[in-house]
VOPAGU-2260 file (C-alpha; in pm, 1 decimal, decimal comma):
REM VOPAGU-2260
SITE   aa  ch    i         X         Y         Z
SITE  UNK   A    0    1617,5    -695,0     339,3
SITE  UNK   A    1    1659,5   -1047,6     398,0
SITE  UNK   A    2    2043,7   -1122,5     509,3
SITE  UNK   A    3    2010,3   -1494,1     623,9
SITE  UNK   A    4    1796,3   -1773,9     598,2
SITE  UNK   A    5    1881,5   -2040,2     837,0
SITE  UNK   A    6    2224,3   -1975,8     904,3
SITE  UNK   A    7    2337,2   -1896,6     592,5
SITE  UNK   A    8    2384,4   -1577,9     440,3
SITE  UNK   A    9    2195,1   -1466,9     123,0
SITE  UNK   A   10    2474,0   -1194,6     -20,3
SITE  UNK   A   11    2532,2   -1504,3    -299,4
SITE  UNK   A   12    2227,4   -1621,0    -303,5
SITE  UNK   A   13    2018,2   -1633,2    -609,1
SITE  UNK   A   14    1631,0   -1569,1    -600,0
SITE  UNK   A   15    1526,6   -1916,9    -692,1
SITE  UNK   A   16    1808,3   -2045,9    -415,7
SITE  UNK   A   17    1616,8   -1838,2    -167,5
SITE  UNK   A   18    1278,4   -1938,1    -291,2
SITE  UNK   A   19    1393,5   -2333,5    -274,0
SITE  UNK   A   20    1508,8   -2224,6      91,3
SITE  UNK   A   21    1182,6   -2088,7     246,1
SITE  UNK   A   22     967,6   -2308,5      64,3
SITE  UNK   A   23     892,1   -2607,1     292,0
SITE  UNK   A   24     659,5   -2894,0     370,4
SITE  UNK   A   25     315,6   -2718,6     543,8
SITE  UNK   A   26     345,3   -2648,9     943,6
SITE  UNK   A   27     744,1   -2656,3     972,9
SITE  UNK   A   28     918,8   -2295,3    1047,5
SITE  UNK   A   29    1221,7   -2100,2     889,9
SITE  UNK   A   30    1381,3   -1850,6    1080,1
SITE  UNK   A   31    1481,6   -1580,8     854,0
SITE  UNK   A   32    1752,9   -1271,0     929,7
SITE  UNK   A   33    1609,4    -900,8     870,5
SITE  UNK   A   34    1789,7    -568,5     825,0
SITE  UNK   A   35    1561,1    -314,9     849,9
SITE  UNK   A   36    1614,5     104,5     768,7
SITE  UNK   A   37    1622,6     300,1    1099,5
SITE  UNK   A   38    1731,5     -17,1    1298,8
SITE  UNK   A   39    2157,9    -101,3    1365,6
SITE  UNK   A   40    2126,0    -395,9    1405,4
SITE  UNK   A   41    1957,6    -773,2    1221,5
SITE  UNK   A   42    1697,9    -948,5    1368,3
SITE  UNK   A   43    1551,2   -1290,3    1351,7
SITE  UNK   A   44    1166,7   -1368,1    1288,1
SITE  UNK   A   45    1055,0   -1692,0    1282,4
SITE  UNK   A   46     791,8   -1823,9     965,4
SITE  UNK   A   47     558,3   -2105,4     988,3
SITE  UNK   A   48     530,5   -2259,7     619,1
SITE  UNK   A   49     195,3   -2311,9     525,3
SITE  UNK   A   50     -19,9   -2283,4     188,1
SITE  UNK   A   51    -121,5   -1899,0      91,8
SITE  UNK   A   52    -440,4   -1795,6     -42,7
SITE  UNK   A   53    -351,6   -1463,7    -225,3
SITE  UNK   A   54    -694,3   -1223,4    -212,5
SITE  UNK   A   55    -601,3    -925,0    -367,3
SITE  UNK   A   56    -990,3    -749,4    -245,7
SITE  UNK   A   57   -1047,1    -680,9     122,4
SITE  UNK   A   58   -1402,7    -462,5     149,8
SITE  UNK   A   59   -1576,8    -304,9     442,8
SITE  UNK   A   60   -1848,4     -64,4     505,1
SITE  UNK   A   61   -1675,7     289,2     671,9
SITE  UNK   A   62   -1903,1     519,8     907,5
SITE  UNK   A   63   -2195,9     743,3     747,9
SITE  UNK   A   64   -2242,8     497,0     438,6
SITE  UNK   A   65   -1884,1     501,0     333,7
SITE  UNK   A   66   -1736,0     187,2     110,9
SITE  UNK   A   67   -1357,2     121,6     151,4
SITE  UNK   A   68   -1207,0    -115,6     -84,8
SITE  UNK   A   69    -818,1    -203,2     -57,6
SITE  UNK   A   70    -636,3    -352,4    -343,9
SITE  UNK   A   71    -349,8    -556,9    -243,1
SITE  UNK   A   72    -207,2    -642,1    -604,5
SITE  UNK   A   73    -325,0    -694,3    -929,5
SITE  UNK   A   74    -360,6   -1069,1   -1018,7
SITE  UNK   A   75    -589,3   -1277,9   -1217,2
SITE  UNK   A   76   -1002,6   -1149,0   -1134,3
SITE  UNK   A   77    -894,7    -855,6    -976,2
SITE  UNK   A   78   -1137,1    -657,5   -1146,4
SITE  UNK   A   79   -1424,7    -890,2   -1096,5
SITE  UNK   A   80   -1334,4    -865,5    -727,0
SITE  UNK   A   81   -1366,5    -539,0    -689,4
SITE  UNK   A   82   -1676,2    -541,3    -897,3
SITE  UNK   A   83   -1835,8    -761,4    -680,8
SITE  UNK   A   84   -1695,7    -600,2    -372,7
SITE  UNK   A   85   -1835,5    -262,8    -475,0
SITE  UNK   A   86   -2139,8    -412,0    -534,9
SITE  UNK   A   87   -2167,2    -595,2    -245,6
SITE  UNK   A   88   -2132,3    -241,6     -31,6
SITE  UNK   A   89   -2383,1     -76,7    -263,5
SITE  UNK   A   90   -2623,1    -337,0    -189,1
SITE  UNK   A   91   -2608,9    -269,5     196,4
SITE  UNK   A   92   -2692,6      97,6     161,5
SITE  UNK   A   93   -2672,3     316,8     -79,7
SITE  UNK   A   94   -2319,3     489,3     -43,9
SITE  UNK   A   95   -2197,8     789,4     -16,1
SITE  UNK   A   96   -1898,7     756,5    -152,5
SITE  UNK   A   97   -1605,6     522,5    -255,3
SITE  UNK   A   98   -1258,7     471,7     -60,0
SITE  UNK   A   99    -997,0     283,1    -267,6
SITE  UNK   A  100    -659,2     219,8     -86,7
SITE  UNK   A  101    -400,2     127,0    -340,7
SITE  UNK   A  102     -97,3     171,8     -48,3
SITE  UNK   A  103     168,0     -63,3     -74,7
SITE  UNK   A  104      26,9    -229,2    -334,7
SITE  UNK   A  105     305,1    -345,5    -624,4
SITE  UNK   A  106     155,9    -332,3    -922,4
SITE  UNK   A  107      74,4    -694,0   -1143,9
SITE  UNK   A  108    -154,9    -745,8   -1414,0
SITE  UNK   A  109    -193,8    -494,1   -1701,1
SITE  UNK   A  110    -541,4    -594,5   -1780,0
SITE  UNK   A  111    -641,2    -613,1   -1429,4
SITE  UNK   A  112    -496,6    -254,1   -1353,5
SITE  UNK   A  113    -694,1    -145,3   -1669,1
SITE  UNK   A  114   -1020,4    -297,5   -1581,0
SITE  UNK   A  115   -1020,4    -138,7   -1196,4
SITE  UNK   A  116    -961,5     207,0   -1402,9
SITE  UNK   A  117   -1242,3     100,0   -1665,3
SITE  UNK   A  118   -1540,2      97,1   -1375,5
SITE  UNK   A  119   -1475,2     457,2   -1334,6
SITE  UNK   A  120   -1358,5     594,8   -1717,7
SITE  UNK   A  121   -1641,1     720,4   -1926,1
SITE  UNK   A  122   -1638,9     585,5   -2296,8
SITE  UNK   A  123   -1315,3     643,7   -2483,7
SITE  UNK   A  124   -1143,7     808,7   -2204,4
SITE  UNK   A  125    -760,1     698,6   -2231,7
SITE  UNK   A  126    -604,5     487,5   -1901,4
SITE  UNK   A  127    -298,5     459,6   -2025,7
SITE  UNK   A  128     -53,5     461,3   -2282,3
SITE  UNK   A  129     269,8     277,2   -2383,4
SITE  UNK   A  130     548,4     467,9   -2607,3
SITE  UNK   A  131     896,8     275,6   -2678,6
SITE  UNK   A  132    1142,9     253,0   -2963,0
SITE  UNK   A  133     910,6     112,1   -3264,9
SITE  UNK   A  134     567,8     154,7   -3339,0
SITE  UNK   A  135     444,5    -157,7   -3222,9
SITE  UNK   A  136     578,2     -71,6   -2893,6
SITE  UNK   A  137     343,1     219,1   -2837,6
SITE  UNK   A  138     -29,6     138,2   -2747,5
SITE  UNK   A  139    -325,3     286,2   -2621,9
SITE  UNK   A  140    -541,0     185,1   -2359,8
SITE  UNK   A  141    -901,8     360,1   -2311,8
SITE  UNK   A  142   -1239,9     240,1   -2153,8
SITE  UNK   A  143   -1488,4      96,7   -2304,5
SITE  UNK   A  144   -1849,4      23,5   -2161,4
SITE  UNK   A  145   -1866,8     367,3   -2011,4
SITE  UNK   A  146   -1918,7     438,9   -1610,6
SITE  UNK   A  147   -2011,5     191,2   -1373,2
SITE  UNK   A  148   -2004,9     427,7   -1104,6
SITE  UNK   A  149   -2210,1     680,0   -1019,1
SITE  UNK   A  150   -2062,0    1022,3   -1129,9
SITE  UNK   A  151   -2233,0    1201,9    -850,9
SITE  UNK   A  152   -2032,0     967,7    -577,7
SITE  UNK   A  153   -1707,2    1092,6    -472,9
SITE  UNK   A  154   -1395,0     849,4    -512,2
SITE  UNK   A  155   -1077,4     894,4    -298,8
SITE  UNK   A  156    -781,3     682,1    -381,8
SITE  UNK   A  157    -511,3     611,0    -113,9
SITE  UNK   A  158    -127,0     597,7    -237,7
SITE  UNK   A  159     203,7     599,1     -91,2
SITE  UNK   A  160     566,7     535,3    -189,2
SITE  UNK   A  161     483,0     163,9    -199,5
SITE  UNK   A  162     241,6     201,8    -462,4
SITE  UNK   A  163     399,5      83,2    -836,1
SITE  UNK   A  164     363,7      -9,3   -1190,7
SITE  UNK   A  165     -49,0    -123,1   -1169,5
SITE  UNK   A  166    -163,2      83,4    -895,8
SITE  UNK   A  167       5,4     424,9   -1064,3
SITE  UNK   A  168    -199,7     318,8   -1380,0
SITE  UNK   A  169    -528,9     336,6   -1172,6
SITE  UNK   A  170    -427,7     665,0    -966,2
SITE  UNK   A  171    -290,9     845,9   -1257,7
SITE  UNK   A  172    -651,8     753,2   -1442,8
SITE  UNK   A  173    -842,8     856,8   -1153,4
SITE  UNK   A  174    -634,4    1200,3   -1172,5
SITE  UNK   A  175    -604,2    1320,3   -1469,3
SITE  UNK   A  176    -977,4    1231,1   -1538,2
SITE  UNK   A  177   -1033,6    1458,2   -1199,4
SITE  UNK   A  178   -1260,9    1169,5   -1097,2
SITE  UNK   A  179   -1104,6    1109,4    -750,7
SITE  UNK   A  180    -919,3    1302,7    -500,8
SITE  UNK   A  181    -561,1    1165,1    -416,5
SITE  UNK   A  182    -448,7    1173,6    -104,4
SITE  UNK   A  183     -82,1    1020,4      56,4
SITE  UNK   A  184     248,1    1077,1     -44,7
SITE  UNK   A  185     478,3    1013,4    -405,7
SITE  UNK   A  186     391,4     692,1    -544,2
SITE  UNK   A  187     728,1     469,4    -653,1
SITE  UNK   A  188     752,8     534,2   -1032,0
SITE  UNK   A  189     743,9     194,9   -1199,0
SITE  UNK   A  190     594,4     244,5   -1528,9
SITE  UNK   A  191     847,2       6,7   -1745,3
SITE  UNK   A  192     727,5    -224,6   -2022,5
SITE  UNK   A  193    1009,0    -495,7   -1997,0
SITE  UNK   A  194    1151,2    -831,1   -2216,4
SITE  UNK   A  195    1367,7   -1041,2   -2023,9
SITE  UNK   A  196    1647,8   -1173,8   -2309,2
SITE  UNK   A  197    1816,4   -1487,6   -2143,3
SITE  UNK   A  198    2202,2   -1495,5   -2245,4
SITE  UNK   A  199    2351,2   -1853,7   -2372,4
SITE  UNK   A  200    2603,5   -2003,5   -2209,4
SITE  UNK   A  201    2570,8   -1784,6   -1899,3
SITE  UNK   A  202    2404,2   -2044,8   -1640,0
SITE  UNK   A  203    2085,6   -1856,5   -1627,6
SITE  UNK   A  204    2155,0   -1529,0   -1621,6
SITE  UNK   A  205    1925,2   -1325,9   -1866,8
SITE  UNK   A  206    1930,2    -903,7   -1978,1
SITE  UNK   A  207    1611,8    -745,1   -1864,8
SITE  UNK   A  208    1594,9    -472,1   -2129,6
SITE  UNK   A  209    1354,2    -173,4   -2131,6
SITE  UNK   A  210    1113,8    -159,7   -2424,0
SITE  UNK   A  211     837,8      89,9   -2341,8
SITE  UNK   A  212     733,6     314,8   -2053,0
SITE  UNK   A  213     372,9     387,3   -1927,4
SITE  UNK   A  214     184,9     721,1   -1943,7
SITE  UNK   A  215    -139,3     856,3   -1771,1
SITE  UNK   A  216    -385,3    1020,8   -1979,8
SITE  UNK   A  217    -226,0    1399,1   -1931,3
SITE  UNK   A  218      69,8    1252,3   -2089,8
SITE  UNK   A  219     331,0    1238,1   -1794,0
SITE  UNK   A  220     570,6     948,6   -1775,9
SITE  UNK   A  221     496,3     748,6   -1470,4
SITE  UNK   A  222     846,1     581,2   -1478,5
SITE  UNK   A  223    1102,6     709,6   -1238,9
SITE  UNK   A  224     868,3    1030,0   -1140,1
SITE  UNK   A  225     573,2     866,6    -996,6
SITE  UNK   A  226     228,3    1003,0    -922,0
SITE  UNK   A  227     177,6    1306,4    -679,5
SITE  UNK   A  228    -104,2    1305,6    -495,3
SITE  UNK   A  229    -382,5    1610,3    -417,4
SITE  UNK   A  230    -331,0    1607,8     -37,1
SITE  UNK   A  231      43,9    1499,6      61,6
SITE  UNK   A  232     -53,1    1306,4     429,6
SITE  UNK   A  233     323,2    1258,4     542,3
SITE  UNK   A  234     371,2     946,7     716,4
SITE  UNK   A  235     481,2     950,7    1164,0
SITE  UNK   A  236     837,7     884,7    1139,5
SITE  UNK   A  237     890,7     643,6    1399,7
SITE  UNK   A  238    1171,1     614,8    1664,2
SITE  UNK   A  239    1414,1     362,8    1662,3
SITE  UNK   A  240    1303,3     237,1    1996,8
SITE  UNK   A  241     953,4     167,9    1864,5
SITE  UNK   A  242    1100,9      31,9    1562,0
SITE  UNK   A  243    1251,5    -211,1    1796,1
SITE  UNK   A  244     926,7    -292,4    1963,5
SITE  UNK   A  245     756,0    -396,9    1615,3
SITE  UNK   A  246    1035,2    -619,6    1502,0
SITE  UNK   A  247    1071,2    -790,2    1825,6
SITE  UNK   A  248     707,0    -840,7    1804,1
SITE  UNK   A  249     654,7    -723,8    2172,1
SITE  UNK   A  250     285,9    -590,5    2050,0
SITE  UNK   A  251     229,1    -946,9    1965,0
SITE  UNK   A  252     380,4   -1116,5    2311,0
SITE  UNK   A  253     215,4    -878,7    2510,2
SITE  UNK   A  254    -132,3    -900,2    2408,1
SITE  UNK   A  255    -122,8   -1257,2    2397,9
SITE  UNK   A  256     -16,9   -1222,9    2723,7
SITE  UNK   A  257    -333,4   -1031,1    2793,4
SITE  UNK   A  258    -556,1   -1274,9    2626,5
SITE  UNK   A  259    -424,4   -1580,4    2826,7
SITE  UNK   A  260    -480,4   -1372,7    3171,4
SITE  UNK   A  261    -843,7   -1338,6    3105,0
SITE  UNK   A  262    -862,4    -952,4    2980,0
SITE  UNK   A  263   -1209,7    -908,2    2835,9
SITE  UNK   A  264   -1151,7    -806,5    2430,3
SITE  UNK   A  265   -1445,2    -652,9    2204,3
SITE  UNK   A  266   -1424,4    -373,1    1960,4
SITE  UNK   A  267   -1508,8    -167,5    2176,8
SITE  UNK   A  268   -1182,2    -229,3    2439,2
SITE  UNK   A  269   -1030,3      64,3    2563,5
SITE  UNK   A  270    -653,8      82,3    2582,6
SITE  UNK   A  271    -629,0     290,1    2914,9
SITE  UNK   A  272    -331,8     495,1    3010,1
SITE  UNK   A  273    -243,4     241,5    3298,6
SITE  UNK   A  274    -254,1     -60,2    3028,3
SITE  UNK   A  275     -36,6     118,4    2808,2
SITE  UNK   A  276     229,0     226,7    3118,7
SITE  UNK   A  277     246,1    -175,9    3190,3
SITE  UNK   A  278     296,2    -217,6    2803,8
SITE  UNK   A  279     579,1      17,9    2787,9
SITE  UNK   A  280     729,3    -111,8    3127,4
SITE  UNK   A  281     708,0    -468,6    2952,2
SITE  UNK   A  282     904,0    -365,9    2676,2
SITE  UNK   A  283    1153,4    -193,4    2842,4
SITE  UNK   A  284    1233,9    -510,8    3090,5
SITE  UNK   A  285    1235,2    -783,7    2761,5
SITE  UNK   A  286    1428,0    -526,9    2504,1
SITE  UNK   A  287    1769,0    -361,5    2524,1
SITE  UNK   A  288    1865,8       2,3    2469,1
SITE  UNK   A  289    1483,0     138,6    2454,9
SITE  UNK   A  290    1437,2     512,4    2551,7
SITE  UNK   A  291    1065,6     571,6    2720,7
SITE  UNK   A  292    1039,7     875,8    2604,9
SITE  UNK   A  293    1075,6     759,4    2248,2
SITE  UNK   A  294     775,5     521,3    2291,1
SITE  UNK   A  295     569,8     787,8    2476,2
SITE  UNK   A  296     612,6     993,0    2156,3
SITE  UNK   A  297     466,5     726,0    1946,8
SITE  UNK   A  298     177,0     640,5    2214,8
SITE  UNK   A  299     -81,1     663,4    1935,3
SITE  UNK   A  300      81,1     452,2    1706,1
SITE  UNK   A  301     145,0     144,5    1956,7
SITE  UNK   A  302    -224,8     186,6    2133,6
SITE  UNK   A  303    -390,4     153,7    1814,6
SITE  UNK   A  304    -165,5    -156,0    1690,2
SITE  UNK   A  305    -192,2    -306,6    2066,2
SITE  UNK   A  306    -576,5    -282,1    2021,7
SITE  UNK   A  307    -577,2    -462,7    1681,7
SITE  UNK   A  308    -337,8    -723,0    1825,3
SITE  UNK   A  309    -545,2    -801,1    2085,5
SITE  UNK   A  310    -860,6    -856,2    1903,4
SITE  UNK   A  311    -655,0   -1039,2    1623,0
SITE  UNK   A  312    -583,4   -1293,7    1893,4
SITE  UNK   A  313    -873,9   -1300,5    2058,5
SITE  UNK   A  314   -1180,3   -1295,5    1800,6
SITE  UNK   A  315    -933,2   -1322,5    1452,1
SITE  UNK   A  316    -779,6   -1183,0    1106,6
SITE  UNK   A  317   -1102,9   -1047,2     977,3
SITE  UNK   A  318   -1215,4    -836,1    1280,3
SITE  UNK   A  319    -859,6    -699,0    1305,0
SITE  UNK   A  320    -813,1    -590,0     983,9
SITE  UNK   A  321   -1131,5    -409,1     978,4
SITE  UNK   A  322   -1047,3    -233,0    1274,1
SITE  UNK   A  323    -734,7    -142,0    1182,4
SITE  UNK   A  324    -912,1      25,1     852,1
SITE  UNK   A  325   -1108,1     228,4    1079,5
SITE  UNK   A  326    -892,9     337,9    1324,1
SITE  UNK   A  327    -626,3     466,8    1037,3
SITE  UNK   A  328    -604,6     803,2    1044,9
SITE  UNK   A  329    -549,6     866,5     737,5
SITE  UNK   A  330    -899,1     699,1     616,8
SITE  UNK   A  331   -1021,2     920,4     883,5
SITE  UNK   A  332    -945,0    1210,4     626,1
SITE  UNK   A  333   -1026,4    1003,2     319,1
SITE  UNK   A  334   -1378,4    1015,4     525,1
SITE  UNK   A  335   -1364,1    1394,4     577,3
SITE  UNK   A  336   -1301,0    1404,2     168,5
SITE  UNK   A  337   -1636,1    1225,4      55,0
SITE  UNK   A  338   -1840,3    1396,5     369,2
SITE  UNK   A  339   -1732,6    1717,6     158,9
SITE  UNK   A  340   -1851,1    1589,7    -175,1
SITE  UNK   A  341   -1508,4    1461,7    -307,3
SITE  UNK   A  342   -1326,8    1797,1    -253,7
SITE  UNK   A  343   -1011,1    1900,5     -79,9
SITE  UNK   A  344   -1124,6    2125,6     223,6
SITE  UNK   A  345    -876,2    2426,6     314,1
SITE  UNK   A  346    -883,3    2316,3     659,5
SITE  UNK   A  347    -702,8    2001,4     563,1
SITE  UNK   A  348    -474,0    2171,1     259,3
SITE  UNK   A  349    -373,7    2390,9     588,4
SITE  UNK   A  350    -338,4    2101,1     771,8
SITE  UNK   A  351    -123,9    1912,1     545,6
SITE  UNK   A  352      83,1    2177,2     381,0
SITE  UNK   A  353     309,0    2044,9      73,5
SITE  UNK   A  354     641,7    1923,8     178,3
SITE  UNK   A  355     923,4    2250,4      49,5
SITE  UNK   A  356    1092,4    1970,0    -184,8
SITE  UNK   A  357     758,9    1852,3    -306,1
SITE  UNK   A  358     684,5    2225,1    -402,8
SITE  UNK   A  359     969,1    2304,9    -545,4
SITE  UNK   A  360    1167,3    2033,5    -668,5
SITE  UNK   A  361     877,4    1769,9    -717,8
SITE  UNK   A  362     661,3    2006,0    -907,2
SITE  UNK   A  363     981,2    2112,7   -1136,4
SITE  UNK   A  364    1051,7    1794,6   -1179,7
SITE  UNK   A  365     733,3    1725,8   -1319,7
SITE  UNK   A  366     651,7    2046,6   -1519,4
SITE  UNK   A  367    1021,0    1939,5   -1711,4
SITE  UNK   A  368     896,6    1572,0   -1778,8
SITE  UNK   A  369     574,4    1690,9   -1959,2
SITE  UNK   A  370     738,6    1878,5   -2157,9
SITE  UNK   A  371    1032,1    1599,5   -2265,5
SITE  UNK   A  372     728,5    1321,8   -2254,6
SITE  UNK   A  373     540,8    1506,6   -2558,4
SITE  UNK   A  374     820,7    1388,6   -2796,8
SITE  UNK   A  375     966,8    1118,3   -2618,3
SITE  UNK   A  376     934,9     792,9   -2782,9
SITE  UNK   A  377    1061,2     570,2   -2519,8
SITE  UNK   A  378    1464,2     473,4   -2414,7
């Protein structure tokens, strides 16, 4: 959450006030308060204003003939992105299989999110449905040209609990049509249809009023429940101390550091034990209050991000980003899922066993919802 810009507070602050205050001519900086969960106390970052190319399609080629495909957002030729970017990976080798990381990713465009879920839908199949208070409120959404994808090439899609509105459309597809496996944790539950009503007289202020909700093709209300996934990969729950080294961008310092001292970068850099003991000693003399243990614990975490950091600096955005792709673990068993033909091994069900409130709760939850959702005919 953003609590200052400048030096002055943002608890008043309207959205378009804030957007008027970050916005700026090209090359000059804002500084810009934080409070973050898991951290007591604000901190400051610094922004340099500059003009932002939004691509919402970042593709690479993954070990043993592997495509990975991450959608960002869903905004205008989103589909024909990852059309192209699909094809683009089928046209270096035949694949194996398909990756598609939807994590973090907010949702956007309705036709977009309907067009990724098209490539993989065969004729007729529903997406997604709308129900709300009057007829013309409820719709139906179902594919139309048939697959574009091979059938016989496994698809895992990537989710988390930043994963809303579009991206639920496109998982909850993939699901219910038991065309992919899912693998991550709960997505958010944004599946609204809304009309914003502006109010006379009131300075701007406008009722945002609910008019429809979104359903997956099994007929469960995506809004407020969410999407589970197949395989629940809970996310490293990191210490506060380390929390403190990301926001006070020591990563960042320190391998720039690195880079100006002459220390050789490839892909292929090792982070060695010693590097990391200077890294942690580094921290330790330029931030308060930081327990060593704590960042031992999370050793994996900060080696991997030191590595990227250090070829983002020295050979740029592209090769970092990659790398950071393939050194994720949790692609790592998106990998293991297509080398098994798309399914689930019980080595990794064993491995990551369903959370007690996902079993119990969640699942209740859900069975509850399908059975409200057959009549339900919006709020």
């Amino acid at each position: 959450k953003i609590v200052k810009i400048g030096d002055e507070s943002t608890s008043s602050m309207s959205i378009n006030d804030a957007v008027k205050r970050l916005r700026g001519k090209v090359g000059t900086k804002v500084t810009i308060t934080v409070l973050r969960e898991g951290l007591a106390e604000p901190f400051d970052v610094t922004l340099v204003r500059d003009n932002i190319k939004i691509e919402s399609i970042h593709s690479y080629m993954l070990p043993q003939n592997i495509g990975y495909v991450r959608i960002t957002e869903f905004i205008d030729n989103t589909t024909d992105d990852f059309v192209r970017a699909v094809d683009g990976l089928q046209k270096q080798t035949p694949l194996k299989g398909l990756v598609i990381d939807l994590r973090n990713d907010p949702g956007g465009l309705l036709n977009e999110a309907i067009g990724v879920s098209d490539f993989f839908g065969k004729k007729g199949d529903m997406i997604v449905s709308t129900k709300g208070r009057s007829e013309n409120q409820t719709q139906e959404f179902k594919s139309s040209d048939g697959e574009k994808f091979d059938r016989n090439k496994p698809v895992v899609v990537m989710v988390n609990e930043g994963s809303a509105s579009g991206a639920e459309i496109v998982a909850g597809a993939l699901k219910d049509w038991k065309r992919a496996a899912l693998i991550g944790s709960k997505t958010f539950g944004k599946g609204s249809v809304q009309t914003i009503l502006p109010l006379e007289g009131s300075d701007g202020a406008a009722l945002r009023l609910t008019m429809a909700k979104y359903y997956t093709p099994s007929g469960v209300c995506i809004h407020g429940i969410g999407i589970q996934p197949d395989l629940d990969l809970r996310d490293h729950d990191l210490s506060e101390s380390t929390l403190k080294v990301y926001t006070k961008q020591m990563i960042e310092k320190f391998a720039d550091q690195l880079v100006k001292e002459g220390t050789a970068v490839s892909t292929d850099t090792e982070i060695t034990p010693e590097l990391m003991d200077r890294f942690v000693a580094y921290c330790m003399k330029n931030v308060k209050k930081l327990d060593a243990e704590e960042l031992k614990k999370d050793s994996d975490y900060l080696k991997n991000s030191l590595f990227v950091e250090m070829v983002r600096n020295k050979l740029g955005e592209k090769d970092a980003r990659q790398l950071a792709v393939l050194h994720d673990p949790q692609v790592k068993v998106a990998e293991q899922i297509i080398e098994n033909g798309g399914r689930i091994s019980p080595k990794l069900y064993a491995q990551y066993p369903k959370r007690k409130d996902t079993e119990k709760a969640g699942e209740k939850k859900l069975e509850e919802e399908r059975g409200k959702n057959k009549d339900d005919s919006g709020e």
